[in-house]
C-alpha positions, 0 to 999 in steps of 0.5 A: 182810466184805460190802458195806454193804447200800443203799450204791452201789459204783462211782465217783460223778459229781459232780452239777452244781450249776446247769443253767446251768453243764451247758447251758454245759458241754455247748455246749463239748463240742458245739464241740470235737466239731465240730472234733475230726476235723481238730484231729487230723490233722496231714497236709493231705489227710487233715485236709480229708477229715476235715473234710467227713466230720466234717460227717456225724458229728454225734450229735445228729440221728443215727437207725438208718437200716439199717432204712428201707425203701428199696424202698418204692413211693410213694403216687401210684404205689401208688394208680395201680396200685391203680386199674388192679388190678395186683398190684406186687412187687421182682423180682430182674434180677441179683445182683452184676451177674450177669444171673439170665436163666433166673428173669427169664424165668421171672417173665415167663412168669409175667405180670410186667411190668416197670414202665415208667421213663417212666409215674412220672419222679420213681421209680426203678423198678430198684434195686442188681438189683431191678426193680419188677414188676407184674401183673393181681391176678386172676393173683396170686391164681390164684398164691396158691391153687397156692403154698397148694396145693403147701404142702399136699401133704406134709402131706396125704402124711404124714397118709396114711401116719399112717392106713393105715401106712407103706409097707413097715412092718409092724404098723401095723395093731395096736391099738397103734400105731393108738392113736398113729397120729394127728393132733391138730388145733386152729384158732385166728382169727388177723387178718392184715393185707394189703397194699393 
């Protein structure tokens, strides 16, 4: 025997029958909510810390906050670095309380500066190991172009071997393996937004 077609399974709520008996319901949750944490506890200390914790557990005015973004560099100092064409990015000082020395010396000699603490009181410029960096955009961009340069080169070294062969195999050169022996390109417009 099958189930009873348009019939719902599972337990059924009782629907209320007026909002003011819900609206009264959900304020008396909402209280005994406010006091659950330390109803429980019966030693002293531990009802005290739950207590002050329970404060910062309510769900009304909870939101997912894992994803805001914490390095986030303020409008006045985003607009002041802007003004004077530098270049602002989080540079890692140390990992866990370990110095990184040999990359902190390796992005100075690359023209990072790390932002003066003094210039923006209000900004706290170093965070948890990062550091906010800055340099000359006309630096960033020579840096742009060798990155895109070095990302082309094994690219560039397959397509070569696809044309005149591969090193050290033979039969390359048939007429087979010519015909296979290719790369198809296709170009497509894609907007990609910068970030000034």
């Amino acid at each position: 025997m099958g189930w009873t077609k348009g019939k719902k399974r599972g337990p059924r709520q009782p629907k209320p029958e007026a909002d003011s008996d819900v609206a009264i319901e959900s304020k008396a949750i909402e209280k005994d909510r406010e006091n659950k944490w330390a109803k429980r506890e019966p030693d002293e200390r531990k009802r005290t810390w739950l207590a002050k914790a329970g404060n910062n557990w309510t769900d009304t005015e909870w939101r997912d906050q894992s994803a805001d973004n914490i390095l986030d560099v303020p409008d006045n100092v985003r607009g002041w670095l802007k003004d004077q064409d530098l270049d602002a990015n989080w540079k890692v000082r140390s990992v866990f309380g370990q110095e990184q020395t040999r990359h902190w010396n390796q992005l100075m000699a690359n023209g990072w500066v790390p932002l003066d603490k003094d210039l923006f009181p209000d900004f706290q410029a170093e965070r948890d190991g990062l550091v906010l960096c800055v340099r000359p955009q006309f630096i960033s961009a020579k840096a742009r172009k060798a990155a895109a340069a070095a990302a082309r080169v094994p690219i560039e070294g397959r397509e070569k071997m696809l044309g005149a062969g591969v090193p050290g195999v033979t039969g390359g050169n048939h007429s087979s393996a010519i015909g296979f022996n290719r790369i198809n390109r296709s170009v497509e417009r894609i907007e990609v937004a910068r970030d000034d």
